[in-house]
FITORTOR-78301 format. One record per residue (C-alpha): x, y, z; residue number from 1. Coordinates in nm, 3 decimals, m for minus. Example, Ala and Ser with C-alpha at 12.3 -4.5 7.8 and 13.67 -1.06 7.14 Angstrom:
<rs>
@u=1.230; v=m0.450; w=0.780; n=1;
@u=1.367; v=m0.106; w=0.714; n=2;
</rs>
This chain:
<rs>
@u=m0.620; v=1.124; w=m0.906; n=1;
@u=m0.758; v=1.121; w=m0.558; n=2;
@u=m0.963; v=1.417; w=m0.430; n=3;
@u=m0.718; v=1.449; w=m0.128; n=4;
@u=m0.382; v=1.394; w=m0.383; n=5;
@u=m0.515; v=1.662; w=m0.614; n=6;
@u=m0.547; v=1.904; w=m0.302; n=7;
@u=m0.199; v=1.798; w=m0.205; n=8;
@u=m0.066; v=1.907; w=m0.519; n=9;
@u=m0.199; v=2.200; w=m0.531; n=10;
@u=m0.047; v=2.388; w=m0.239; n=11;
@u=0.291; v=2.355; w=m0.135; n=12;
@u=0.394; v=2.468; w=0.221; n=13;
@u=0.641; v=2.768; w=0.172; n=14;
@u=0.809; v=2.745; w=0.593; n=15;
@u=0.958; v=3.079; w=0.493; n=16;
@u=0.634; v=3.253; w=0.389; n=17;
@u=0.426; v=3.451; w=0.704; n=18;
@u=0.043; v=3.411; w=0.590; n=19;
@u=m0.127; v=3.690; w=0.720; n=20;
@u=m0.511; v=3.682; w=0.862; n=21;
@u=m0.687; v=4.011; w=0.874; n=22;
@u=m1.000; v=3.998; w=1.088; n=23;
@u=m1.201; v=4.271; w=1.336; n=24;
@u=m1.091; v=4.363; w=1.617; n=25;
@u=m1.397; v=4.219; w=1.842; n=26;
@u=m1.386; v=3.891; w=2.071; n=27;
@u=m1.632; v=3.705; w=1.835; n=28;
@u=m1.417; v=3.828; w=1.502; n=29;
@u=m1.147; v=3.699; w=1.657; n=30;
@u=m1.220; v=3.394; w=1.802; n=31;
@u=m1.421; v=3.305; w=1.406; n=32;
@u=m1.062; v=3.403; w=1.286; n=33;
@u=m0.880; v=3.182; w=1.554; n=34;
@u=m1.101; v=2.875; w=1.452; n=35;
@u=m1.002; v=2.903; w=1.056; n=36;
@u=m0.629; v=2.969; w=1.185; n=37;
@u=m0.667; v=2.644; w=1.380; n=38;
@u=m0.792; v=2.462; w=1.107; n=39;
@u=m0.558; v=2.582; w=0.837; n=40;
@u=m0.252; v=2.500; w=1.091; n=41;
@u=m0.389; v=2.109; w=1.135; n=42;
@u=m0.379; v=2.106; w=0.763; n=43;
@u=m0.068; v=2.265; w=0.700; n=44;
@u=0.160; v=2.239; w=1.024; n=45;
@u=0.466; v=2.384; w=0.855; n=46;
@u=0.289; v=2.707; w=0.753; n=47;
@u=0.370; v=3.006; w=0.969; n=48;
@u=0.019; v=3.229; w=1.059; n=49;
@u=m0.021; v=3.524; w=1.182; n=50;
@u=m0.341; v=3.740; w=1.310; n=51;
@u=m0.365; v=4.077; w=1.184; n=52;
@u=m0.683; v=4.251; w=1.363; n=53;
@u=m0.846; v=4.603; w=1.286; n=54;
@u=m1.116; v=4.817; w=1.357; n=55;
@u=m1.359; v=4.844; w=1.074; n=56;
@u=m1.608; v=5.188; w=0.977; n=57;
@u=m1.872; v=4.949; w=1.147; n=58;
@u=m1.709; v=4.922; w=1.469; n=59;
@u=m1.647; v=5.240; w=1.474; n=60;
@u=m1.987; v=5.361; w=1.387; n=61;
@u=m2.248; v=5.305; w=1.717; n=62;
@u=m2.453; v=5.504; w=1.780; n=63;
@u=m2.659; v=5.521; w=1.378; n=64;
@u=m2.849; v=5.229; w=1.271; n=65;
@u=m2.625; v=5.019; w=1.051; n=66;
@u=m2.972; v=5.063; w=0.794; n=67;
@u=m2.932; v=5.453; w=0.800; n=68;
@u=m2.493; v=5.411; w=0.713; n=69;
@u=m2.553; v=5.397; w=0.355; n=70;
@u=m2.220; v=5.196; w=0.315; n=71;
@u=m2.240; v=4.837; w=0.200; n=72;
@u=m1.897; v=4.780; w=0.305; n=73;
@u=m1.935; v=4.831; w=0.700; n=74;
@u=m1.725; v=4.568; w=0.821; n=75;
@u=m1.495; v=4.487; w=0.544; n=76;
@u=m1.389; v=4.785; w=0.347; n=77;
@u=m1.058; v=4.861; w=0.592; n=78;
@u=m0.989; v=4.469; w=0.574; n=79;
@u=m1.043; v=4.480; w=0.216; n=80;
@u=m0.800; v=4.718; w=0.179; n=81;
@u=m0.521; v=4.603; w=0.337; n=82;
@u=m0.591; v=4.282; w=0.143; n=83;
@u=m0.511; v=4.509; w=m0.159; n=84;
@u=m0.205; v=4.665; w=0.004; n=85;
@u=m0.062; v=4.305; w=0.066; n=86;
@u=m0.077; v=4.406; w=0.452; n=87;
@u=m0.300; v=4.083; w=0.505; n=88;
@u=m0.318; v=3.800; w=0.251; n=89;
@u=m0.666; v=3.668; w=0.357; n=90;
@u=m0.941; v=3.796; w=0.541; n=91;
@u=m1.187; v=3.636; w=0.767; n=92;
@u=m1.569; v=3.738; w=0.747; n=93;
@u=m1.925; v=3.649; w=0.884; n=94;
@u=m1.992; v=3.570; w=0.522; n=95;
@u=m2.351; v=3.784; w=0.567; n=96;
@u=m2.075; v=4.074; w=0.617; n=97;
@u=m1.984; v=4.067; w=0.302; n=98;
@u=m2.140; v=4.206; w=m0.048; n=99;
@u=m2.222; v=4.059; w=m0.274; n=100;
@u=m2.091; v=4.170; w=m0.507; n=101;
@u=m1.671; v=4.231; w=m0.433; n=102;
@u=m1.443; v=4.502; w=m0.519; n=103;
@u=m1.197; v=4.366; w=m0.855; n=104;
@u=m0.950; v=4.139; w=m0.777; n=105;
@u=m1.088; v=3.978; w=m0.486; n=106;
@u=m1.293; v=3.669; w=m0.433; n=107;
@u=m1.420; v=3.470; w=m0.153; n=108;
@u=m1.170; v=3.159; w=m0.171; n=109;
@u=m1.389; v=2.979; w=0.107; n=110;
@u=m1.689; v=2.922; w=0.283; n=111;
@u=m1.659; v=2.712; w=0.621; n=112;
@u=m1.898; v=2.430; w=0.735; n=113;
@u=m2.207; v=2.642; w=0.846; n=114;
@u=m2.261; v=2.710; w=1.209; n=115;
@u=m2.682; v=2.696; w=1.284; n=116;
@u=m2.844; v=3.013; w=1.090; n=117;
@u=m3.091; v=3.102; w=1.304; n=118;
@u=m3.192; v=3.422; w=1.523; n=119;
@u=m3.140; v=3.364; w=1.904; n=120;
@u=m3.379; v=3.557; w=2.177; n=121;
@u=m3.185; v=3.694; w=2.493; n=122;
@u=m3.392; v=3.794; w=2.789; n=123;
@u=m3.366; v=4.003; w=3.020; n=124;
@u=m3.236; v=3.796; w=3.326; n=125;
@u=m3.552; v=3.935; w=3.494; n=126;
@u=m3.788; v=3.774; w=3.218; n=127;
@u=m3.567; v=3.418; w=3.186; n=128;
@u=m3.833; v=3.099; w=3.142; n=129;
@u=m4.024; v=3.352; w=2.890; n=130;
@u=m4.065; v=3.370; w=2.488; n=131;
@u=m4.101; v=3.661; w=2.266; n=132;
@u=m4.502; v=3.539; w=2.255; n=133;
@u=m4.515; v=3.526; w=2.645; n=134;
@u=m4.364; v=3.926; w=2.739; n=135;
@u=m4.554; v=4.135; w=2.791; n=136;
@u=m4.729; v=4.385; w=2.590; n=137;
@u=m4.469; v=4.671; w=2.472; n=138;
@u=m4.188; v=4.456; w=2.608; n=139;
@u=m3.896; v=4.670; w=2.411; n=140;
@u=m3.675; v=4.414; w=2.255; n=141;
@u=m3.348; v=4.481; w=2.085; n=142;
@u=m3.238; v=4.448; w=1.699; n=143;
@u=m3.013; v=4.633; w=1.497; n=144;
@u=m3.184; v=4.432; w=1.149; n=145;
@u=m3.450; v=4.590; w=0.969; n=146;
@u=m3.481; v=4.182; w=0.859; n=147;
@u=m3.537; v=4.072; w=1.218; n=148;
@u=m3.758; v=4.361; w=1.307; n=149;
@u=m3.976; v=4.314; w=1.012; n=150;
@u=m4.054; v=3.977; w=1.093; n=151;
@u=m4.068; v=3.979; w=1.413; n=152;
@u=m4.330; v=4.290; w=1.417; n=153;
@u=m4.565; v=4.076; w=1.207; n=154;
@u=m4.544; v=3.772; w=1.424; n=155;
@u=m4.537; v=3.942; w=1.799; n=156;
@u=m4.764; v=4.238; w=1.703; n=157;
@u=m4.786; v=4.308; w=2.118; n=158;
@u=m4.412; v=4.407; w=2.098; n=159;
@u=m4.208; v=4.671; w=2.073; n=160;
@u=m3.884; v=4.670; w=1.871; n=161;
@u=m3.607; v=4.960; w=1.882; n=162;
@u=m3.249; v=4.942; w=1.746; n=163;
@u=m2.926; v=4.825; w=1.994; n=164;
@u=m2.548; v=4.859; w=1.803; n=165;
@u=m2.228; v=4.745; w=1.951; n=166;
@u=m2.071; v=4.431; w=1.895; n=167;
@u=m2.176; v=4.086; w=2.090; n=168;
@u=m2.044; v=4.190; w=2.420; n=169;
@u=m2.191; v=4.535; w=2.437; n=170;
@u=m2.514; v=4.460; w=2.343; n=171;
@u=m2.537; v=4.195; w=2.610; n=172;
@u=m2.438; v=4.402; w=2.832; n=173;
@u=m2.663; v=4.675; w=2.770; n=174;
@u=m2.921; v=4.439; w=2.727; n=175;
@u=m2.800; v=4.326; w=3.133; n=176;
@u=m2.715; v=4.636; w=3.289; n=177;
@u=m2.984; v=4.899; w=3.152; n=178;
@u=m3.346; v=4.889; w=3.200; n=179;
@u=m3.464; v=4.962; w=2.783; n=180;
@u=m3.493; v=4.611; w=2.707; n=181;
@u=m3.639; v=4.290; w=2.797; n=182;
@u=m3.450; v=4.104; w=2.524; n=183;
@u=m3.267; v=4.108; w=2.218; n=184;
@u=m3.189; v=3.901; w=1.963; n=185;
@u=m2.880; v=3.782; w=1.790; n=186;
@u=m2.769; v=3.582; w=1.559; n=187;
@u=m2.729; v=3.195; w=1.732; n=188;
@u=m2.383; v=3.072; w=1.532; n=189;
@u=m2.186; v=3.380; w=1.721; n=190;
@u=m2.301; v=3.257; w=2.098; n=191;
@u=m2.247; v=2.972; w=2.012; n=192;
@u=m1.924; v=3.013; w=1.887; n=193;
@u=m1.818; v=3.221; w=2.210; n=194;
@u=m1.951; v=2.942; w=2.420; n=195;
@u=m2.304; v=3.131; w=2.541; n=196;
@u=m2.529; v=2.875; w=2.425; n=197;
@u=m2.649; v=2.936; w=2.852; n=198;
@u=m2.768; v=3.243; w=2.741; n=199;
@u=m2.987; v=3.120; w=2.451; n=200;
@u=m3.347; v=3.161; w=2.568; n=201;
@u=m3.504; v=3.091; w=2.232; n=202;
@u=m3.396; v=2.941; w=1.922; n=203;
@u=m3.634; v=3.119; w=1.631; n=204;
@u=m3.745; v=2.901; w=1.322; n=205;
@u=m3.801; v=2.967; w=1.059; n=206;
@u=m4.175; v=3.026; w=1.077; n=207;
@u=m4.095; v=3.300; w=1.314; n=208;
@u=m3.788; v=3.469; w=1.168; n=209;
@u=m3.614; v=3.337; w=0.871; n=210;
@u=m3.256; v=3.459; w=0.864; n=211;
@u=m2.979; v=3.617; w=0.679; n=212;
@u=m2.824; v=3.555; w=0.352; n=213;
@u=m2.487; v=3.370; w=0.473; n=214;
@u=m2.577; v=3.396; w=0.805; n=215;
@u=m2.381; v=3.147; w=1.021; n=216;
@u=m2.101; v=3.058; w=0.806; n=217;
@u=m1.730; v=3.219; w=0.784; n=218;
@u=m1.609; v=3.312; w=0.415; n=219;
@u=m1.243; v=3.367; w=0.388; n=220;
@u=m1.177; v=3.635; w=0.121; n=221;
@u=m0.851; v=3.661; w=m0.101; n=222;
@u=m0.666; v=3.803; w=m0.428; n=223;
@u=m0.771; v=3.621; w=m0.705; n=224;
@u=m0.422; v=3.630; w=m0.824; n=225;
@u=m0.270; v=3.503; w=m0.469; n=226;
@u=m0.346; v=3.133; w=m0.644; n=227;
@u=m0.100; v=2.942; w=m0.331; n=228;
@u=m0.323; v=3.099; w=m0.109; n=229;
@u=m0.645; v=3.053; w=m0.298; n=230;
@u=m0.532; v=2.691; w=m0.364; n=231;
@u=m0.463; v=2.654; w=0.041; n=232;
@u=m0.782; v=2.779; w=0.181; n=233;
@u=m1.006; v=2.562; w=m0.108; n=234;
@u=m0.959; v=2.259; w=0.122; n=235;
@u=m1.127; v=2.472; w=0.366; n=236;
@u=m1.488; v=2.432; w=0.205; n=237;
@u=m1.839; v=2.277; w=0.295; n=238;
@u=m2.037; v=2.156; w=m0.009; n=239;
@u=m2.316; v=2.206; w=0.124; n=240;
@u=m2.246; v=2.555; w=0.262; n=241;
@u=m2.127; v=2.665; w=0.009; n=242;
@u=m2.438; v=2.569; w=m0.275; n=243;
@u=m2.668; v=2.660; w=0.010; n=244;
@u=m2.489; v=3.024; w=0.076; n=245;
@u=m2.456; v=3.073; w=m0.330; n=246;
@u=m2.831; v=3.077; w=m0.340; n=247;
@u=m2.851; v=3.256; w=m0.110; n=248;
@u=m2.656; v=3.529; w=m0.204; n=249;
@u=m2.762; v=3.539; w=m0.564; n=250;
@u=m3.107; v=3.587; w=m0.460; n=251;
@u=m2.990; v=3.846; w=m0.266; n=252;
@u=m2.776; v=4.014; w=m0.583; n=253;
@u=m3.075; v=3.990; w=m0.785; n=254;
@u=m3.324; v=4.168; w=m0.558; n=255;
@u=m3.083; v=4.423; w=m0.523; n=256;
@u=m3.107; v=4.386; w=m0.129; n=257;
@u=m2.912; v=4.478; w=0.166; n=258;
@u=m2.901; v=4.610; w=0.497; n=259;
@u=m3.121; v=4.835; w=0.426; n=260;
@u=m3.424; v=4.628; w=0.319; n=261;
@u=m3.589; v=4.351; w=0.496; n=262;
@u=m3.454; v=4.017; w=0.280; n=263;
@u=m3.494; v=3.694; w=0.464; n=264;
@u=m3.402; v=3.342; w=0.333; n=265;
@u=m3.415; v=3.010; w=0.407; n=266;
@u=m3.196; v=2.694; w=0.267; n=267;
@u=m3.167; v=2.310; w=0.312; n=268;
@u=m3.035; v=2.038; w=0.114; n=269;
@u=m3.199; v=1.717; w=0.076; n=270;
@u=m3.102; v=1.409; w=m0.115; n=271;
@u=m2.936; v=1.630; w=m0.391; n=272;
@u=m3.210; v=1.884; w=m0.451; n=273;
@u=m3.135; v=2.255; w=m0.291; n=274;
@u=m3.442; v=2.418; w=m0.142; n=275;
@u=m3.480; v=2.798; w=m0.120; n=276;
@u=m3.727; v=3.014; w=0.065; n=277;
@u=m3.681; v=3.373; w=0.030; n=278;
@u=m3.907; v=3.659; w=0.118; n=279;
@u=m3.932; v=4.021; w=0.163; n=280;
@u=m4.117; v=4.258; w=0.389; n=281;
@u=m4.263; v=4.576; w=0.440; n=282;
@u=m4.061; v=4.754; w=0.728; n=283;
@u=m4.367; v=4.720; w=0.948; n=284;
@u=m4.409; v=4.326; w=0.814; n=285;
@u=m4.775; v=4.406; w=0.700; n=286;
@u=m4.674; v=4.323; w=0.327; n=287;
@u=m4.468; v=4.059; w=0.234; n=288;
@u=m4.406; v=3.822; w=m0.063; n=289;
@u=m4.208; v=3.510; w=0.021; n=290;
@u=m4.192; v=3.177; w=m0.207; n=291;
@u=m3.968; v=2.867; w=m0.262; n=292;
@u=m3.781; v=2.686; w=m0.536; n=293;
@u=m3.542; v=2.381; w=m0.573; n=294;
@u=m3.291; v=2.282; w=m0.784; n=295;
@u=m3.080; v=1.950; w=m0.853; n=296;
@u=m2.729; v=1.956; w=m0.710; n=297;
@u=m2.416; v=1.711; w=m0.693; n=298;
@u=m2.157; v=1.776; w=m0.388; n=299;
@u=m1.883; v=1.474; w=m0.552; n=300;
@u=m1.661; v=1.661; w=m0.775; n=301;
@u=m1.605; v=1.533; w=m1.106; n=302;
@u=m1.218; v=1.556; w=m1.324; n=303;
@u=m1.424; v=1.807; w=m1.568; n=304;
@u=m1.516; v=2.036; w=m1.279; n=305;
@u=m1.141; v=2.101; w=m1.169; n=306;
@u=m1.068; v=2.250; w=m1.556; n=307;
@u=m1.309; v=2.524; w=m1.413; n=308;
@u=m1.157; v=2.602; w=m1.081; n=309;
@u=m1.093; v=2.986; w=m1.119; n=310;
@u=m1.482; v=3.033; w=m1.222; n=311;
@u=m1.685; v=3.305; w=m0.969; n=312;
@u=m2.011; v=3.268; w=m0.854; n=313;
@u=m2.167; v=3.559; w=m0.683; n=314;
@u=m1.812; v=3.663; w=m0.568; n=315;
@u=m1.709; v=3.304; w=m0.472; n=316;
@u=m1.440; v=3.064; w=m0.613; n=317;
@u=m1.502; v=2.698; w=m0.508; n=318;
@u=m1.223; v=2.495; w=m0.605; n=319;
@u=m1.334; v=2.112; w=m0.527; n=320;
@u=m1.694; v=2.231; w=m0.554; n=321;
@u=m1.890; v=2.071; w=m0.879; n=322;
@u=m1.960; v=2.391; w=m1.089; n=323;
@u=m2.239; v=2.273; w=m1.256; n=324;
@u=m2.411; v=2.270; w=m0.906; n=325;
@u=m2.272; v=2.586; w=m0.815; n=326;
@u=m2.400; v=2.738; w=m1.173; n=327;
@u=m2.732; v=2.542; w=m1.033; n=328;
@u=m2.726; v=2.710; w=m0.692; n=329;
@u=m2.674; v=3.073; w=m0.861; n=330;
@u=m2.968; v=3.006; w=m1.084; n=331;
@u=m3.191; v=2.911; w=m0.833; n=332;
@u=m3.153; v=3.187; w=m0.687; n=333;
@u=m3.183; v=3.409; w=m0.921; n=334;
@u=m3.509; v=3.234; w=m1.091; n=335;
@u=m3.661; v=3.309; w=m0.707; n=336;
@u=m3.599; v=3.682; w=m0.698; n=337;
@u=m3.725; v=3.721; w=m1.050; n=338;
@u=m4.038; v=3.561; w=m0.958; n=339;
@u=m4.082; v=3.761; w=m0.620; n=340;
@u=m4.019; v=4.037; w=m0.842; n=341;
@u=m4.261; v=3.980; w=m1.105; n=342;
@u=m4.536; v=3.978; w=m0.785; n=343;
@u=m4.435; v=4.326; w=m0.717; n=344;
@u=m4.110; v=4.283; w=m0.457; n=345;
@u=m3.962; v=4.535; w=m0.586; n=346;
@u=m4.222; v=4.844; w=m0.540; n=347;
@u=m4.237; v=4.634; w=m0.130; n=348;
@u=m3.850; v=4.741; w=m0.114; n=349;
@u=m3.836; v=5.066; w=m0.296; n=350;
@u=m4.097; v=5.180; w=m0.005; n=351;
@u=m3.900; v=5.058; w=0.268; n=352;
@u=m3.536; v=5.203; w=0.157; n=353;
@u=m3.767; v=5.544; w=0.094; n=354;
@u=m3.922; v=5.463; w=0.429; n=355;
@u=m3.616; v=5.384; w=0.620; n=356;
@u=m3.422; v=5.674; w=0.446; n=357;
@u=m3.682; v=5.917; w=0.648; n=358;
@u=m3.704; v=5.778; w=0.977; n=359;
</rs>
């Protein structure tokens, strides 16, 4: 059977069945949501959606550090639960929103082709034509990541960094209207998606600021047991996103990370061999431990793999994925956090969650 016939049979449009899409209530949450509605609707034209938007404890939440919450669920714990409620019947996430590890019963039933990872610099419109290495010395710039921060204290030393909340359109306009900044930085995937790429100053590499785990790519969380659903969203899924962002996050389970401890990665695919760079940092970037590994990967699916459809890897089902890669992907990044922890990454982040804790 054909890859595309198999898909076929597993999901049949139901005209009399509303699908639900929970997202956040904020332009950029919505217009992420609006592009996986779009794409599930050219796939399935007879299926009725709907948008269901809500504010989450994170949007809520602006004026403490997201580091100093202490919830791991900022952004997804209201969505999550009206996903158990049946209010919704999928959700719609920045994937680096999510966990990872999931409450029981749900799983992330997709991962979307991956926008560009990478951190973005804003300036001030009084400091456009500059970089972060040409401001001046104790230009203030803007991040609400202890990642970002970390890194970025390390490599612009002359700088001064201080915490800015508020979703995408706040933050630029604090960052336009007020005087306490001379730039910020964001992620690149959600200007990009709103259509400010013009206000892209800076694209940072990885050299200068590796990014987040999942950062740039939309996962689409479900009930495992919602299987039409599950089965509907599966054709949603990018190979290669979703080996690279399985590495990702199980380097990211393993360390035992979150928002509350500099963890920066890096991934890339490459004629069937997944690379990944992951690091972690001191909350002042003096220390840091950072290594890569690769693994082999396939992205063809074989007839064996689709016996093994339901199987979860770091909170994600893959249908149409080959599991042995994804089984390859979660290794990988496991075997990389054990060996940053065997150099001592875990006494680096025990300092900076006791550190951060304080402040």
């Amino acid at each position: 059977m054909l890859a595309n016939d198999w898909i076929s049979a597993t999901y049949n449009e139901n005209p009399s069945r509303i699908i639900r899409v929970g997202t956040r209530k904020s332009q950029l949450a919505r217009t992420q949501t609006g592009t996986v509605v779009d794409m599930l609707k050219e796939r399935y034209p007879n299926t009725q959606l709907e948008i269901v938007a809500m504010t989450t404890t994170g949007d809520k939440i602006l004026d403490t550090a997201l580091s100093k919450i202490g919830e791991k669920s900022l952004f997804t714990k209201e969505l999550e639960t009206a996903l158990e409620k049946n209010e919704v019947d999928l959700v719609v996430h920045s994937l680096k929103d999510l966990p990872t590890t999931l409450p029981p019963g749900f799983t992330i039933g997709a991962i979307c082709k991956r926008e560009i990872p990478f951190d973005a610099v804003v300036l001030h419109p009084n400091h456009i034509g500059k970089s972060l290495g040409t401001l001046a010395e104790k230009s203030v710039v803007g991040t609400s990541s202890l990642r970002r921060a970390a890194q970025l204290r390390r490599r612009f030393p002359h700088l001064e960094f201080k915490d800015i909340r508020g979703n995408l359109n706040t933050r630029l306009k604090k960052l336009d209207e007020k005087g306490d900044y001379s730039a910020i930085v964001l992620a690149a995937a959600g200007l990009r998606r709103m259509g400010w790429e013009s206000r892209i100053s800076q694209i940072l590499d990885p050299e200068d600021c590796m990014y987040a785990v999942g950062q740039g790519a939309l996962g689409v969380e479900v009930r495992m047991n919602d299987s039409a659903v599950l089965d509907m969203i599966s054709t949603l899924n990018d190979a290669e996103t979703v080996l690279r962002c399985i590495a990702e996050r199980s380097f990211m389970k393993h360390l035992e990370g979150g928002c509350s401890v500099p963890v920066a990665v890096h991934s890339a695919i490459n004629e069937n061999q997944l690379y990944l760079t992951g690091a972690v940092y001191s909350l002042d970037g003096s220390d840091i431990l950072k290594d890569t590994m690769q693994t082999s990967i396939s992205t063809q699916p074989q007839d064996e793999d689709r016996r093994d459809d339901d199987l979860q890897h770091v909170g994600i089902t893959a249908k149409r994925i080959p599991h042995h890669s994804q089984a390859a992907a979660e290794k990988l990044g496991m075997n990389l956090a054990n060996l940053l922890l065997s150099k001592g990454a875990k006494e680096i982040l025990t300092v900076a969650r006791q550190l951060n804790d304080a402040r």
